[in-house]
C-alpha positions as CSV (number, residue, x, y, z in Angstrom):
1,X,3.0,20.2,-13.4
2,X,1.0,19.6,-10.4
3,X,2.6,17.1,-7.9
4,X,0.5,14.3,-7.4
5,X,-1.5,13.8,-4.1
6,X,-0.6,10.4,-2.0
7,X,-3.0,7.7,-1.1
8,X,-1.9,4.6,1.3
9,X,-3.4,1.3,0.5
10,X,-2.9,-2.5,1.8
11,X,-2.8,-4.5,-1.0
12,X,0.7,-6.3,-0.2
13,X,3.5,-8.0,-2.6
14,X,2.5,-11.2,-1.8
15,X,3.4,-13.9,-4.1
16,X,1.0,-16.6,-4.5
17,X,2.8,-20.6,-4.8
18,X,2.9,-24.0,-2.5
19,X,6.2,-23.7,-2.0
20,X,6.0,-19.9,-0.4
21,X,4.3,-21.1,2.3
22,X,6.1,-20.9,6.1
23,X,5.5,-19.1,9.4
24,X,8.5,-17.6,12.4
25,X,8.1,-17.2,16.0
26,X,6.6,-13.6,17.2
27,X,8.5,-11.7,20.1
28,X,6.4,-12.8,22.9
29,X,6.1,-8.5,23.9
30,X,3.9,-8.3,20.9
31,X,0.9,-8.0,22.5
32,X,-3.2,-6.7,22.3
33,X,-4.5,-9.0,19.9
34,X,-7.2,-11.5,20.4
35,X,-5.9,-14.4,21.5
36,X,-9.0,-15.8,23.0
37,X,-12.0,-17.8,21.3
38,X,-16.0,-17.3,21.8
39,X,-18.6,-18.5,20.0
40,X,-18.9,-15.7,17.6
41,X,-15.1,-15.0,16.7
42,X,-16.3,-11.8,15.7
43,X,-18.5,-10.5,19.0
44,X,-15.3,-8.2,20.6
45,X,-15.5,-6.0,17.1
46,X,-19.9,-5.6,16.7
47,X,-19.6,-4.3,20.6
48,X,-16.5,-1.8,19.9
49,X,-18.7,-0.6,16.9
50,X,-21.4,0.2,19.0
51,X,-19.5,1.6,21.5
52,X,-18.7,4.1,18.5
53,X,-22.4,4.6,17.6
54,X,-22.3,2.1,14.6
55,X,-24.6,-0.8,13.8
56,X,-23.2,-3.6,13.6
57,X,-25.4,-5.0,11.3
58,X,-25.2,-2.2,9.0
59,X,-21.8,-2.7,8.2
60,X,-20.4,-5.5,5.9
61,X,-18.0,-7.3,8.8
62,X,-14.9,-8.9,5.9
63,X,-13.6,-11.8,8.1
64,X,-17.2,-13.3,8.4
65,X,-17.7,-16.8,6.3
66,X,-20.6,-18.6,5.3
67,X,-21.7,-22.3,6.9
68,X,-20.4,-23.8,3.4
69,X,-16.9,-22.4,3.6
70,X,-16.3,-23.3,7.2
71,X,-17.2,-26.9,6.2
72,X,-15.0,-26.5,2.9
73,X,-11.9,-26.4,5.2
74,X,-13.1,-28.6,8.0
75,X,-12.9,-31.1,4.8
76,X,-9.3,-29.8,4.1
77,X,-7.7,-30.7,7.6
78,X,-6.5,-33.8,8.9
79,X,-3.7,-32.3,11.4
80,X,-4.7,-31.8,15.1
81,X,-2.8,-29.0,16.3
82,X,-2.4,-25.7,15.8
83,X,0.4,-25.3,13.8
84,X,-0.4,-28.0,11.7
85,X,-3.6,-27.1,11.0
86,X,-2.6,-23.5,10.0
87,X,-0.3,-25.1,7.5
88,X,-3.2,-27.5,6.0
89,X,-5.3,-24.7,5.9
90,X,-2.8,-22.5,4.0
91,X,-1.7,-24.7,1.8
92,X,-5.5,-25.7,0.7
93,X,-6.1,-21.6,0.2
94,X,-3.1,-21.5,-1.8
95,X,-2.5,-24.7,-3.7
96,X,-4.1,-25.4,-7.2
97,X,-5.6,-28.5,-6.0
98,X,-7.6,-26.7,-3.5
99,X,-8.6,-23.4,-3.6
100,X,-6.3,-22.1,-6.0
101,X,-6.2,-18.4,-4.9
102,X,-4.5,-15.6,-7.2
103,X,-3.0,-12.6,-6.4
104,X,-5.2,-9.4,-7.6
105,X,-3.8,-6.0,-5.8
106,X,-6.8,-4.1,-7.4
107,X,-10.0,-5.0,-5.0
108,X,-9.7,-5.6,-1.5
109,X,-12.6,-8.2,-1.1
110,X,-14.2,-9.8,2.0
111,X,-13.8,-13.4,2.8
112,X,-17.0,-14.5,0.5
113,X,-16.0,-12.7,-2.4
114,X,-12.4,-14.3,-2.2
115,X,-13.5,-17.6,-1.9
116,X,-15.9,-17.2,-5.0
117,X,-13.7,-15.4,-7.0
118,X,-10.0,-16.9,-6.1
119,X,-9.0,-13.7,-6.2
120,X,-7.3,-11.2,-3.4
121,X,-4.7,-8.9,-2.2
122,X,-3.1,-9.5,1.2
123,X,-5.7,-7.8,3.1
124,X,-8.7,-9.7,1.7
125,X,-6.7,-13.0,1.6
126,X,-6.2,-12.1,5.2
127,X,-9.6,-11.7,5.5
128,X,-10.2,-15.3,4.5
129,X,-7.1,-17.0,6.8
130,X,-8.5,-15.5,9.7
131,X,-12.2,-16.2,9.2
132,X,-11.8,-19.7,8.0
133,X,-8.9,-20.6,11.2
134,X,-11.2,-18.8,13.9
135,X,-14.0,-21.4,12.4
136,X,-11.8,-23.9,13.3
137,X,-10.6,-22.6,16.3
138,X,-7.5,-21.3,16.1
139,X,-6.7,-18.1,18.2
140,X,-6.0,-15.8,14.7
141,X,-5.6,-12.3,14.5
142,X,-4.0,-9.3,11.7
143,X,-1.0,-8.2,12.0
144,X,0.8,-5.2,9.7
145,X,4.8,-4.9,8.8
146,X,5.5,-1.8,9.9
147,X,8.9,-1.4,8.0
148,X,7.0,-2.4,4.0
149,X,6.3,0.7,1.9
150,X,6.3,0.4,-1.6
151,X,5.6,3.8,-3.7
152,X,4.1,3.4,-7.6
153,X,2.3,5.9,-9.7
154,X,-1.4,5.6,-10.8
155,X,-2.1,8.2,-13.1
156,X,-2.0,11.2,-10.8
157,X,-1.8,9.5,-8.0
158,X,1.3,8.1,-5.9
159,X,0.2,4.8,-4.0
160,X,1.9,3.9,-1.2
161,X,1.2,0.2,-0.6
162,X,1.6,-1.9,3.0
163,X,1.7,-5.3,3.9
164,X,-1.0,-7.5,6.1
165,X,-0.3,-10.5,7.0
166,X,-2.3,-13.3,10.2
167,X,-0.5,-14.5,13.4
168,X,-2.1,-17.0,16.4
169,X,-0.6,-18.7,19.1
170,X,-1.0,-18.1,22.6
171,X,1.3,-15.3,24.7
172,X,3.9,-18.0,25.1
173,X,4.0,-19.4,21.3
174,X,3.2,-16.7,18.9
175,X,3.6,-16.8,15.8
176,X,3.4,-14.9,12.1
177,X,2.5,-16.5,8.9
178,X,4.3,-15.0,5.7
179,X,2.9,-15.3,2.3
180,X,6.1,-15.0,0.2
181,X,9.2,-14.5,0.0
182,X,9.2,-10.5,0.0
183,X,12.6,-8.7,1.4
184,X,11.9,-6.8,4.8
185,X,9.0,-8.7,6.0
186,X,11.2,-10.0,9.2
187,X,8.8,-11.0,11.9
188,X,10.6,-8.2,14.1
189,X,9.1,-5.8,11.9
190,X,5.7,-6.9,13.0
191,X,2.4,-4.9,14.7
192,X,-0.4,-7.5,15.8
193,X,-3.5,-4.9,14.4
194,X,-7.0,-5.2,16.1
195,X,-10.0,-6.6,14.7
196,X,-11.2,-2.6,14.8
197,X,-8.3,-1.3,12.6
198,X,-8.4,-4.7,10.2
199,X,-11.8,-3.2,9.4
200,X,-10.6,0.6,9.0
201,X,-7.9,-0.7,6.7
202,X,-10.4,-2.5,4.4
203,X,-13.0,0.6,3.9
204,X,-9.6,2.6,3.7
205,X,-8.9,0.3,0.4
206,X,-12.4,0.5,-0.9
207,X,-12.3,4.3,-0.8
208,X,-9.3,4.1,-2.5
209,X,-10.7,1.9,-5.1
210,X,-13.6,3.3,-5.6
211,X,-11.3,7.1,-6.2
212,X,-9.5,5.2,-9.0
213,X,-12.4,4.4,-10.3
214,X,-14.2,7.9,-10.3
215,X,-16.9,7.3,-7.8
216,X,-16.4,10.5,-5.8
217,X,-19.4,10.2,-3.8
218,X,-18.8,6.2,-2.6
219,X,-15.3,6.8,-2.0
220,X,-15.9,9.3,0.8
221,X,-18.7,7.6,1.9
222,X,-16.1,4.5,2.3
223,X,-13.5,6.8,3.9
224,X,-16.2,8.4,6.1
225,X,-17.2,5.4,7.7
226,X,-12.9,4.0,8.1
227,X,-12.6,7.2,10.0
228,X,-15.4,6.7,12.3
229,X,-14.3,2.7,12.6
230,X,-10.7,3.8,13.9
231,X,-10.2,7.3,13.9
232,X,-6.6,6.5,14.8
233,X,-5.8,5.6,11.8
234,X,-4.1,7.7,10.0
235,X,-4.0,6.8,6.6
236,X,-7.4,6.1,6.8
237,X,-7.4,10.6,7.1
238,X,-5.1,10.7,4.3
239,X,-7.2,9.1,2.1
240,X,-9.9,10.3,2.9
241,X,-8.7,13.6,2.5
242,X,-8.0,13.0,-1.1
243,X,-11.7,11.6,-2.1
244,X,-12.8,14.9,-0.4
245,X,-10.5,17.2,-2.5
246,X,-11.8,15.8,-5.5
247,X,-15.0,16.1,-4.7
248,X,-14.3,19.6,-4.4
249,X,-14.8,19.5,-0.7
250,X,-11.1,21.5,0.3
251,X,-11.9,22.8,3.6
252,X,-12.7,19.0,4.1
253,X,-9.9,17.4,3.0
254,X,-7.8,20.1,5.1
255,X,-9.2,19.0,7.9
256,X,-9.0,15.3,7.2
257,X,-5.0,16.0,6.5
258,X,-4.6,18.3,9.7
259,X,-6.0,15.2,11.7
260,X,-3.6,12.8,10.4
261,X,-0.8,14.7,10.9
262,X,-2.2,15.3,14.6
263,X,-2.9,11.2,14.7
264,X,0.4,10.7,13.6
265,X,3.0,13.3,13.1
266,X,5.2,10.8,11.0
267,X,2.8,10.7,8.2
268,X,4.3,12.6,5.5
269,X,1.8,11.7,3.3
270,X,-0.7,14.7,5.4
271,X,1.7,16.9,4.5
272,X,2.4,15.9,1.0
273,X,-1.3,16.5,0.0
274,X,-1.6,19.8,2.4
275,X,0.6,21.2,-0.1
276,X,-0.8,19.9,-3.3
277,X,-3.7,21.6,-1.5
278,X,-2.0,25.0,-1.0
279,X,-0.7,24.8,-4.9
280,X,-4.3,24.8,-5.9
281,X,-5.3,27.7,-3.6
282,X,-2.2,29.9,-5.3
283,X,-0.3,29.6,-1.6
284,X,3.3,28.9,-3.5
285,X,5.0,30.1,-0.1
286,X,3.3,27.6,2.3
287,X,3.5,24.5,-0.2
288,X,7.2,25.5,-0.7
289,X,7.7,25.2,3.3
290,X,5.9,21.9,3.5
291,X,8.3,20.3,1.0
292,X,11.4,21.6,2.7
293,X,9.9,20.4,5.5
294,X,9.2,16.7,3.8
295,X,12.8,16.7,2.7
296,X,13.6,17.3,6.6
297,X,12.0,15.2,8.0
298,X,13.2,12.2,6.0
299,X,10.7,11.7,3.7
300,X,10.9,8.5,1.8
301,X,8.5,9.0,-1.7
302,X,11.0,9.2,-4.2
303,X,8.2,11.4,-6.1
304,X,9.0,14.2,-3.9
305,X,12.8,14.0,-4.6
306,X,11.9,14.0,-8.3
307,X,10.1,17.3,-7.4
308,X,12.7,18.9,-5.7
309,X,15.3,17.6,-8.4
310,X,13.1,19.2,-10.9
311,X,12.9,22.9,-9.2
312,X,16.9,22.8,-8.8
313,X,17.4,22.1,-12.4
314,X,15.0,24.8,-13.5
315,X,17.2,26.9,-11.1
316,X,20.1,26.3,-12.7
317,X,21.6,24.3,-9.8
318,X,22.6,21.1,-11.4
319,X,24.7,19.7,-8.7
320,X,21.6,19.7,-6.4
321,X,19.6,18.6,-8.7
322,X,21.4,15.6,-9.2
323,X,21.4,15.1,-5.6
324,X,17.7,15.0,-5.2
325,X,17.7,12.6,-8.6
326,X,19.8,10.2,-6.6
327,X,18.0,10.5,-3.6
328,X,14.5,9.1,-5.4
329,X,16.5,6.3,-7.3
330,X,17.0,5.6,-3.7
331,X,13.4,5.2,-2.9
332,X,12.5,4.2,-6.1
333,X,15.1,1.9,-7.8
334,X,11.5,0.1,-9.5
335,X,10.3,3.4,-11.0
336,X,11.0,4.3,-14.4
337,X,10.8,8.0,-13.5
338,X,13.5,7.9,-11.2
339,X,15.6,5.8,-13.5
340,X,15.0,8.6,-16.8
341,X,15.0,11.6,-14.6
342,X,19.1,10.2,-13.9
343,X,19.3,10.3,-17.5
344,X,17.9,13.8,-17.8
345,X,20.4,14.8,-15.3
346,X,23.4,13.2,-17.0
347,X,22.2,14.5,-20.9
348,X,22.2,18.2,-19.4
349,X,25.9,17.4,-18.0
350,X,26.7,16.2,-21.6
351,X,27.0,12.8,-20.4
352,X,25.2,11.0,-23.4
353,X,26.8,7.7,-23.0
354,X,25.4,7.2,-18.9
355,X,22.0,9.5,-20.2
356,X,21.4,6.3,-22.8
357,X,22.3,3.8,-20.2
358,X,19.3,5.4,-18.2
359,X,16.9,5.8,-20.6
360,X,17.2,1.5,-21.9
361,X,16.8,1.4,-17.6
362,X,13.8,3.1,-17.7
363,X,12.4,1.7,-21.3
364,X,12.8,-1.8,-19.6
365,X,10.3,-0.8,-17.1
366,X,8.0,2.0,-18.9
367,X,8.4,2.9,-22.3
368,X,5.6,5.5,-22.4
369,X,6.1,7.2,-18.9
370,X,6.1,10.6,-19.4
371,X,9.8,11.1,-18.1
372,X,10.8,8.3,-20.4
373,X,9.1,9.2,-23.2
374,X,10.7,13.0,-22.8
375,X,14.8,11.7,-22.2
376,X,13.8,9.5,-25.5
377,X,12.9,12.6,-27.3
378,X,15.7,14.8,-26.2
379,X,18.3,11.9,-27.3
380,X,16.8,11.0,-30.7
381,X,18.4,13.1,-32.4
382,X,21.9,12.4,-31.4
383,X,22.0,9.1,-32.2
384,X,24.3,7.8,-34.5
385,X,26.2,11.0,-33.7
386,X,28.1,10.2,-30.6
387,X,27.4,7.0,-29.5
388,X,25.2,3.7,-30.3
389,X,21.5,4.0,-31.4
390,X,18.7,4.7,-29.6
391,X,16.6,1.2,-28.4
392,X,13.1,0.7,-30.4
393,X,10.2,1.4,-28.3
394,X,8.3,-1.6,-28.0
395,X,4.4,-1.3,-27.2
396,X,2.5,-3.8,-25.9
């Protein structure tokens, strides 16, 4: 089987409620965003555009609001400073008396289309925050956790998913605004972003949803135009990378994974694809140096552990195959494939007791993931034999 190519995306793991709301300080070093005010909040981004041979005008700008929103939360504040009013305006975006917003991780929309919708992820509820506080004001810019990754699959595709979140304050009195209570989102783990890369980041998402939606042609087009907003960004390469591999442009979407590798030679995710890439081209050799090379270098998506664990169990190496099984639970405790493939491992140890403990794991997650659905199969029929039987399959 074909390991699946990796896409990043910021659509957060924010949970939506009244009582979620609440901000920490910022370490004053955190600096480079805008902390300053001018009559169009939005002037320092349309001149770095241009500067890159874009027009402005041509391109959708997400943050921007209308004349009716900015006088919807003027009529939703009553505080006069700065951190009052950022609590008033949250809690009018969030609360079901006001604005009501849900959370929806699968379009990343600008600031009008979550205010007429209710809908967003973090990025385009981001969006919304910062265009609605720099209306009133307040200093406001993005800032990114650099220490939340959270890895799911999507058909044949692994999604690695960040978090955005808004920060304001001056140099002396910064600070981050969380959205939910979600484990690792310390404000020491915090990157103030520019305006420039908050834009990247949403054309990144809309290439990616437009992939997972089939529309080849759009989704480069979206990941052309991230790359040429902040070509520093390297998952804005990744991805576009992908939309040009499966639009049958490889030479392409090497290039676009050489570049983020170069951008950032952390970004394992390059690599990953590079060799799903050689695979296809029949270079078995190079794609099996680039995933000793991901298990070198530290690599965190439990989908390549599950990889590895599967070529040492083909190989007869069970020992090391369970070590690589562990390894992805590791990274992917959530995942019903990491939870059956520890099943797998203990039913070919002739552990059937642990290898049915995994598989009701994995059920309670996914009862129709492939890995699931195969450690079911395998253990069918012994039940009854040497141990308890085998839980229903419940489908939804």
């Amino acid at each position: 089987m074909l390991a699946p190519e990796v896409i990043g995306i910021t659509i957060g793991l924010l949970s939506f409620g009244p009582q979620l709301v609440s901000s920490e300080p910022l370490r004053s070093d955190l600096a480079g965003a805008p902390l300053t005010q001018s009559t169009d909040p939005w002037e320092r981004v349309r001149r770095e555009l241009r500067e890159r041979g874009l027009d402005p005008d041509e391109i959708v700008l997400p943050g921007t609001v209308t004349e009716e929103m900015e006088s919807w939360a003027r009529s939703q504040i009553s505080a006069d400073t700065p951190r009052e009013i950022a609590d008033e305006l949250l809690s009018a975006l969030i609360d079901p008396e006001g604005l009501g917003l849900e959370y929806s991780s699968g379009f990343t929309g600008t600031a009008v289309e979550v205010f007429e919708t209710r809908k967003a992820n973090c990025l385009a509820f981001t969006h919304l925050y910062v265009g609605l506080s720099r209306a009133l004001g307040l200093p406001t810019f993005y800032v990114y956790w650099n220490r939340i990754e959270r890895y799911r699959r999507d058909k044949d595709l692994v999604v690695v998913s960040g978090h955005i979140s808004a920060g304001q304050g001056s140099l002396n009195d910064l600070m981050v605004l969380r959205f939910g209570a979600v484990a690792g989102m310390e404000a020491r783990g915090v990157r103030p972003i520019s305006d420039l890369n908050a834009l990247a980041r949403h054309y990144s998402n809309r290439s990616v949803e437009l992939l997972s939606r089939g529309d080849l042609d759009a989704a480069v087009q979206s990941g052309e135009l991230a790359i040429r907003i902040d070509p520093w960004l390297a998952d804005a390469w990744v991805n576009l990378g992908v939309a040009r591999r499966r639009a049958d442009d490889w030479a392409g979407a090497e290039k676009a994974y050489l570049k983020a590798s170069e951008v950032s030679p952390d970004n394992l995710s390059a690599y990953q694809n590079l060799r799903v890439l050689f695979i296809l081209r029949g270079d078995q050799d190079a794609a099996d140096r680039l995933l000793i090379l991901l298990e070198r270098r530290g690599c965190r998506d439990p989908f390549v552990y599950l990889e590895l664990g599967d070529e040492s169990l083909a190989a007869g190496s069970v020992e090391e195959a369970g070590r690589y099984y562990r390894r992805a639970y590791k990274h992917g405790p959530e995942l019903a494939e990491t939870r059956a493939a520890r099943g797998i491992w203990y039913l070919e140890q002739g552990g059937m007791g642990k290898a049915r403990k995994w598989l009701r794991r994995a059920q309670s997650i996914d009862t129709d993931e492939t890995r699931t659905r195969e450690l079911e199969r395998r253990l069918r029929p012994m039940a009854g034999n040497n141990g308890p039987a085998l839980p229903s399959r419940q489908r939804g």
